[in-house]
VEXTORTI-795307 format. One record per residue: residue number from 1; residue in one letter; chain; x, y, z of N, C-alpha, C, O in turn. Coordinates in steps of 0.2 Angstrom, whole numbers, plus 2048, in hexadecimal, padded with zeros to 3 digits. Layout:
% residues N
NUM/A/A/X/Y/Z/X/Y/Z/X/Y/Z/X/Y/Z
...
***
This chain:
% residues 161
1/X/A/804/7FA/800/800/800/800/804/806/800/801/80C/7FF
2/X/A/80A/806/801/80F/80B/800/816/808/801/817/802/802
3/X/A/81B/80D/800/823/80E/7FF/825/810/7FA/821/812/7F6
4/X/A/82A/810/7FA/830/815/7F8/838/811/7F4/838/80B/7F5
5/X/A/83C/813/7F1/840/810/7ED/847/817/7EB/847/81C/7E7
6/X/A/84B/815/7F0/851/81A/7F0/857/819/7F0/857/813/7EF
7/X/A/85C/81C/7EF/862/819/7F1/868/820/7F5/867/826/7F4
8/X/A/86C/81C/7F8/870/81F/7FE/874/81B/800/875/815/7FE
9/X/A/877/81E/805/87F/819/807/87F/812/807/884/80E/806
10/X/A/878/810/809/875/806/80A/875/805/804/874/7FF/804
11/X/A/876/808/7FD/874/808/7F6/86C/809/7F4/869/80E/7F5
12/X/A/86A/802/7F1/863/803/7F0/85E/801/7F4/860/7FC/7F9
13/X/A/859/804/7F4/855/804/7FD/84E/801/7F9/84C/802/7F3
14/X/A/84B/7FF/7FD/841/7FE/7FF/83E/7FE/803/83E/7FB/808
15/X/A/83A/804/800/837/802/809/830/800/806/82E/803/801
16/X/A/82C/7FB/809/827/7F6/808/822/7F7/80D/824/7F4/812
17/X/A/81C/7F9/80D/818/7F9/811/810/7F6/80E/80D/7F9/809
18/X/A/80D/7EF/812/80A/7EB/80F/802/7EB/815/803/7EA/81B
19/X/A/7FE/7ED/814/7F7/7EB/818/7F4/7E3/818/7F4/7DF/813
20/X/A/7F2/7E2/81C/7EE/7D9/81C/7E8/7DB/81E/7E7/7DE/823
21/X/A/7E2/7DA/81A/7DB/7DA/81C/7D7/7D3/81B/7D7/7D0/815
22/X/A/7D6/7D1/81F/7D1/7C9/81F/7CC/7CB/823/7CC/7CE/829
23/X/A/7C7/7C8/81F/7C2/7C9/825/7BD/7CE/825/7BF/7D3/822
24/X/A/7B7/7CE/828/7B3/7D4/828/7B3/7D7/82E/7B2/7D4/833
25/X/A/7B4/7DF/82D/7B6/7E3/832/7B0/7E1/838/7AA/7E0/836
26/X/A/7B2/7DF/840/7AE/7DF/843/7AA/7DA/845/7A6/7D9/849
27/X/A/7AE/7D5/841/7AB/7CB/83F/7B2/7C8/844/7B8/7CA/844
28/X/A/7AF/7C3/847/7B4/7BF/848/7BA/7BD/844/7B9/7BC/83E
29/X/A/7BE/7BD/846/7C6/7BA/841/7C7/7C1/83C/7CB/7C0/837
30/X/A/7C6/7C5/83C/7C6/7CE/83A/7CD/7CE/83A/7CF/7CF/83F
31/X/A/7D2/7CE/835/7D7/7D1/835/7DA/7D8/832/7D7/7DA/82D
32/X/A/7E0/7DA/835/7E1/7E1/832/7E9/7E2/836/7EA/7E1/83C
33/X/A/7EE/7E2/831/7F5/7E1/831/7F8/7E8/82C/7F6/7E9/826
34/X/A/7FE/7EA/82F/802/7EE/82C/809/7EC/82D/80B/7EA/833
35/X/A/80C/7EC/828/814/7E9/828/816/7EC/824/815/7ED/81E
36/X/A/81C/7F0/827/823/7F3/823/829/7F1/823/82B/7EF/828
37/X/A/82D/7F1/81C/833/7EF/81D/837/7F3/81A/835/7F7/816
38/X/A/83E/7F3/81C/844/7F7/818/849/7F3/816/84D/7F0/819
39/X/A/84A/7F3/810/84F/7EE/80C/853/7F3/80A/852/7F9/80A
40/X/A/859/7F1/808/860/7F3/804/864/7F0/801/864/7EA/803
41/X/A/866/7F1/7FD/869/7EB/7F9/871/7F0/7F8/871/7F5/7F4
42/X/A/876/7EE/7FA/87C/7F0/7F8/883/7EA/7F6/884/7E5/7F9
43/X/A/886/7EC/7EF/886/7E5/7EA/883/7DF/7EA/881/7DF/7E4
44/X/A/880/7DA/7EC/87D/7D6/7E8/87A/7D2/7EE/879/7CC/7EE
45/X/A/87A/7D6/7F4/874/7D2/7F9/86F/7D8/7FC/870/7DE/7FD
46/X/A/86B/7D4/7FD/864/7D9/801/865/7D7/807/868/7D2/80B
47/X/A/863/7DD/809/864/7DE/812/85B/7DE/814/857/7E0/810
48/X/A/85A/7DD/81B/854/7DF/81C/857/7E5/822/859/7E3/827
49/X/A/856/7E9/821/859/7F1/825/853/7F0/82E/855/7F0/833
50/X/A/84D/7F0/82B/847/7F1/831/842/7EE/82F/841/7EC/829
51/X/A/83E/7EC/835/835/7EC/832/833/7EA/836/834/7E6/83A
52/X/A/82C/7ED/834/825/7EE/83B/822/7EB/83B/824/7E7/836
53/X/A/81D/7E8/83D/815/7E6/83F/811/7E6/842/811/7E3/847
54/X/A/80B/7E9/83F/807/7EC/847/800/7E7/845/801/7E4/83F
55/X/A/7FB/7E6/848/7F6/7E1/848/7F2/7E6/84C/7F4/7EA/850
56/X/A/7EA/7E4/84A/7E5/7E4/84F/7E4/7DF/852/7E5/7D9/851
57/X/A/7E2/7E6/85B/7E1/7DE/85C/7DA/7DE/860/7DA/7DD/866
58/X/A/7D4/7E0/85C/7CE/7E0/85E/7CB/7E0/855/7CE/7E2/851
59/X/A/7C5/7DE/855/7C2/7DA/850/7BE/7E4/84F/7BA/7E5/84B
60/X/A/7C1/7E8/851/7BB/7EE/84F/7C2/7F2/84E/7C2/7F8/84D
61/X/A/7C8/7EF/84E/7CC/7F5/84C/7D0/7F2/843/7D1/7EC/842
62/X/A/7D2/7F8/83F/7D6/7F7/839/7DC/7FB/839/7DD/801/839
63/X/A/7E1/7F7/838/7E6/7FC/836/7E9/7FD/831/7EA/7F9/82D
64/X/A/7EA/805/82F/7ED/809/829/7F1/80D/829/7F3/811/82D
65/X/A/7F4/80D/81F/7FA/811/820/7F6/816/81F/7F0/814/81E
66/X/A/7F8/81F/81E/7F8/824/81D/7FB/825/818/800/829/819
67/X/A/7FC/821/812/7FF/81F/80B/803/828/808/807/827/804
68/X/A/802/82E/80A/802/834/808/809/838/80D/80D/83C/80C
69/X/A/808/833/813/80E/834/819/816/831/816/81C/832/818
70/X/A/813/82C/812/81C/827/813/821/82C/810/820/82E/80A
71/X/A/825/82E/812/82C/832/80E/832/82E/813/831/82C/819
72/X/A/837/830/80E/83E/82E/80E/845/837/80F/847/83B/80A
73/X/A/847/837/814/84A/83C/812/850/83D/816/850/83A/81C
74/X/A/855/840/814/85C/840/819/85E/845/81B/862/848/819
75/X/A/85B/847/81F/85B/84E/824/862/852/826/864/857/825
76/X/A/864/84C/82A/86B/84C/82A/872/84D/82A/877/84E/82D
77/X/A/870/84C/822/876/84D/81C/87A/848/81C/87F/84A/819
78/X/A/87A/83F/81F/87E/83C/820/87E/836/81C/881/831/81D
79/X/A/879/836/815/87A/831/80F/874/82B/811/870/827/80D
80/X/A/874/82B/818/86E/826/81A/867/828/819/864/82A/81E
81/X/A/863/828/814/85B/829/817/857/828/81D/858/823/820
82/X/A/854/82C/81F/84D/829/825/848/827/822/846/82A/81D
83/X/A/845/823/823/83C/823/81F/837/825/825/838/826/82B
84/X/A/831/825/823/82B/829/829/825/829/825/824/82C/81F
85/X/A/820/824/828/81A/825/827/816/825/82D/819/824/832
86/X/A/80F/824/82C/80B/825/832/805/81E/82F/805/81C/82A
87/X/A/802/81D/832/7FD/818/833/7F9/817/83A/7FB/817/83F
88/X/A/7F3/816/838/7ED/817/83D/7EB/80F/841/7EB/80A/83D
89/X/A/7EA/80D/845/7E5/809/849/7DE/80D/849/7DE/811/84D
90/X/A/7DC/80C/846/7D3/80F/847/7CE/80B/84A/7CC/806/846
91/X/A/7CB/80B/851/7C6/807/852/7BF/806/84E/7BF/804/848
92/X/A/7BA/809/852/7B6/807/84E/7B0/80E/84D/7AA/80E/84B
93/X/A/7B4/814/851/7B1/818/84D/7AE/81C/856/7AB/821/857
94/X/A/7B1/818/85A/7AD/81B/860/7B3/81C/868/7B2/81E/86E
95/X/A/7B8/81A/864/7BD/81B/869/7C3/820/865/7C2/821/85F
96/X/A/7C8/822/868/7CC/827/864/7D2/821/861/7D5/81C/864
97/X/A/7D2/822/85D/7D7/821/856/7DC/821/858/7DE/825/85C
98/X/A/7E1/81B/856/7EA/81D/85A/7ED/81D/854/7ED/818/84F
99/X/A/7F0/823/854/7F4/824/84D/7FE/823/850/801/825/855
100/X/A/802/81F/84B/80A/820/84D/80C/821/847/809/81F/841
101/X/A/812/826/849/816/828/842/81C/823/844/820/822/849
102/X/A/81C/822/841/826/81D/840/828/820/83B/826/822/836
103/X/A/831/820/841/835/821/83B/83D/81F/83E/840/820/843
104/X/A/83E/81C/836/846/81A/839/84C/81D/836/84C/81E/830
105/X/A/84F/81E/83A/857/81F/83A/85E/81C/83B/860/81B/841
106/X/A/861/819/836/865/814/837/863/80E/839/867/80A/83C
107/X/A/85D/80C/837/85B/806/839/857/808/83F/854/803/840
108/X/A/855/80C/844/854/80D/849/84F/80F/849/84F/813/845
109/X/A/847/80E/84D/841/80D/84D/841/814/852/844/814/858
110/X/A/83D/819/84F/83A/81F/854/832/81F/853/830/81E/84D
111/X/A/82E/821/858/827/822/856/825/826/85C/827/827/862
112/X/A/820/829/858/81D/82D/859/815/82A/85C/813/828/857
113/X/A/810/82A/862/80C/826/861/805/82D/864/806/833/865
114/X/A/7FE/828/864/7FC/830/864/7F4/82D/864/7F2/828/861
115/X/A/7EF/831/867/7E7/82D/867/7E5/834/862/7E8/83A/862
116/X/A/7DF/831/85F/7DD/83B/85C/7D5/839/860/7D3/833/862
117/X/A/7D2/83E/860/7CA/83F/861/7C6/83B/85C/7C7/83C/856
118/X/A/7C2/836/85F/7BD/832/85A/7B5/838/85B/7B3/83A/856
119/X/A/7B3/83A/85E/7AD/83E/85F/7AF/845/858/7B4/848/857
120/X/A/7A7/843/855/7A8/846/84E/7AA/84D/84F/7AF/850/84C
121/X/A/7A8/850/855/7A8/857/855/7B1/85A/857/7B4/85F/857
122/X/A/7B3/853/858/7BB/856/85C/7C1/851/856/7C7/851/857
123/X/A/7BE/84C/851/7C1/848/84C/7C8/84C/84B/7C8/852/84A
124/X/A/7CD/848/84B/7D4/84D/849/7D7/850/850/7DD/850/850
125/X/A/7D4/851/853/7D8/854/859/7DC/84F/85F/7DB/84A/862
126/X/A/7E0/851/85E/7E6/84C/865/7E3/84D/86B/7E0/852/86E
127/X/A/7E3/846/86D/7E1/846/873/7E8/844/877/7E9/845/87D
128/X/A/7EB/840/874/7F1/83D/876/7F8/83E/874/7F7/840/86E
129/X/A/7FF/83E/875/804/840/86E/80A/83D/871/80D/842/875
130/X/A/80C/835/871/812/835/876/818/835/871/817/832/86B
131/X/A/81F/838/873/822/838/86D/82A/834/872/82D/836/876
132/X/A/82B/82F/86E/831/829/871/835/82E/873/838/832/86F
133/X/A/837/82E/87B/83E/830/87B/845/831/878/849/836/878
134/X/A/846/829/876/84B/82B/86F/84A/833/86B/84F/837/86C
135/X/A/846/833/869/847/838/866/849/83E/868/84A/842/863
136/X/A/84C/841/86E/852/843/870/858/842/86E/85C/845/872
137/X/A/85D/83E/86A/862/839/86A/861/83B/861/867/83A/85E
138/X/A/85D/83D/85E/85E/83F/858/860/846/856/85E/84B/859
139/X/A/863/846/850/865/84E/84E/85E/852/84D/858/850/84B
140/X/A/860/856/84E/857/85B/84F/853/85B/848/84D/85B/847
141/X/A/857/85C/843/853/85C/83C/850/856/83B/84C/856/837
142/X/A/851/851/83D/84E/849/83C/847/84A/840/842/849/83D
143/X/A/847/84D/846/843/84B/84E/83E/851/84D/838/850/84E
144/X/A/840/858/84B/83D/85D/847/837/85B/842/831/85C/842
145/X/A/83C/856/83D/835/856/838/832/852/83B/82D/854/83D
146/X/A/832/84A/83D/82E/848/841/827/84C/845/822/84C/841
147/X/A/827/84F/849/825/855/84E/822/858/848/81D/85A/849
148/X/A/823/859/843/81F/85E/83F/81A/85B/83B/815/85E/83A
149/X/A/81D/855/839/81A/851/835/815/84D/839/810/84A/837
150/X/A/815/84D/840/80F/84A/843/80A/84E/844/804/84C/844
151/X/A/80D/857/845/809/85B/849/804/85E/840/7FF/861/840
152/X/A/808/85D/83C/803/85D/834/801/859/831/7FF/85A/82B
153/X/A/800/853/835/7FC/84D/830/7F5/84E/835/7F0/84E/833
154/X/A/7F5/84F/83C/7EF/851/840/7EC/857/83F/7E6/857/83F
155/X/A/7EF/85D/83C/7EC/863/83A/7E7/861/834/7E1/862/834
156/X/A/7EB/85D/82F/7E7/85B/829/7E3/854/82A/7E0/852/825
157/X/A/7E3/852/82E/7DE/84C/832/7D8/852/833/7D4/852/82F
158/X/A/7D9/854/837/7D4/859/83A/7CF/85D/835/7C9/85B/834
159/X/A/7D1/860/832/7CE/863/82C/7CB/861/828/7C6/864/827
160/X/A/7CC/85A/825/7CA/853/823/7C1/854/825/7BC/854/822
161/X/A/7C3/854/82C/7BB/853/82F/7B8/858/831/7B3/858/834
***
């Protein structure tokens, strides 16, 4: 459902992000699966760099990428890309939404995690915003866009509704 295809000091990169749905939302055996990977390939082997998996785990919840969020970028200046997208746990419409941004750096998993308002009248609004301590430990333009990019995917979340 998204990624990306670059190259940088790992040489050639992928980043692959695949959704699993089985089932009907709210039925027994309901499934809903996000999996990201980060591959490289420098001369003639592939590496698997990182990768995630989140799962529901209630028959009323789906999970999604925010396909418009995924970017690749070297803030840095040090040849390595970071990658960053966001993706939702959505219940069922009656509880607040938990949204995580990830993002890695050198292999290294940062996120961002965060509840929004499920009531139509407050839809989009943070109710929650924990942001990993690590992220202290990062160069500020890396942890910067992070923080920017959560606090503008909730602005345009909001507006949305």
């Amino acid at each position: 459902v998204g990624g990306a295809k670059w190259k940088d000091r790992n040489g050639l990169n992928f980043l692959v992000i695949s959704e699993k749905v089985s089932g009907e939302f709210f039925s027994e055996g309901y499934v809903s699966n996000l999996y990201g990977y980060h591959y490289s390939k420098l001369a003639d082997s592939w590496d698997l760099n990182w990768s995630i998996k989140e799962f529901n785990s209630e028959i009323w919840e789906g999970v999604s990428l925010w396909e418009e969020t995924v970017a690749v970028t070297d803030l840095d200046n040090d040849g390595f890309a970071e990658t960053s997208f966001i993706y939702s746990i959505e219940p069922d419409g009656l509880d607040p939404g938990k949204f995580k941004l990830m993002l890695h750096v050198k292999g290294e998993k940062y996120a961002i995690r965060g509840l929004m308002a499920a009531d139509k009248a407050d839809i989009g609004q943070v109710e929650e915003k924990n942001v990993d301590a690590s992220f202290k430990d990062l160069p500020k333009p890396i942890s910067q866009m992070a923080e920017d990019k959560w606090d503008d995917f909730q602005e345009e979340l909001y507006r949305k509704f």
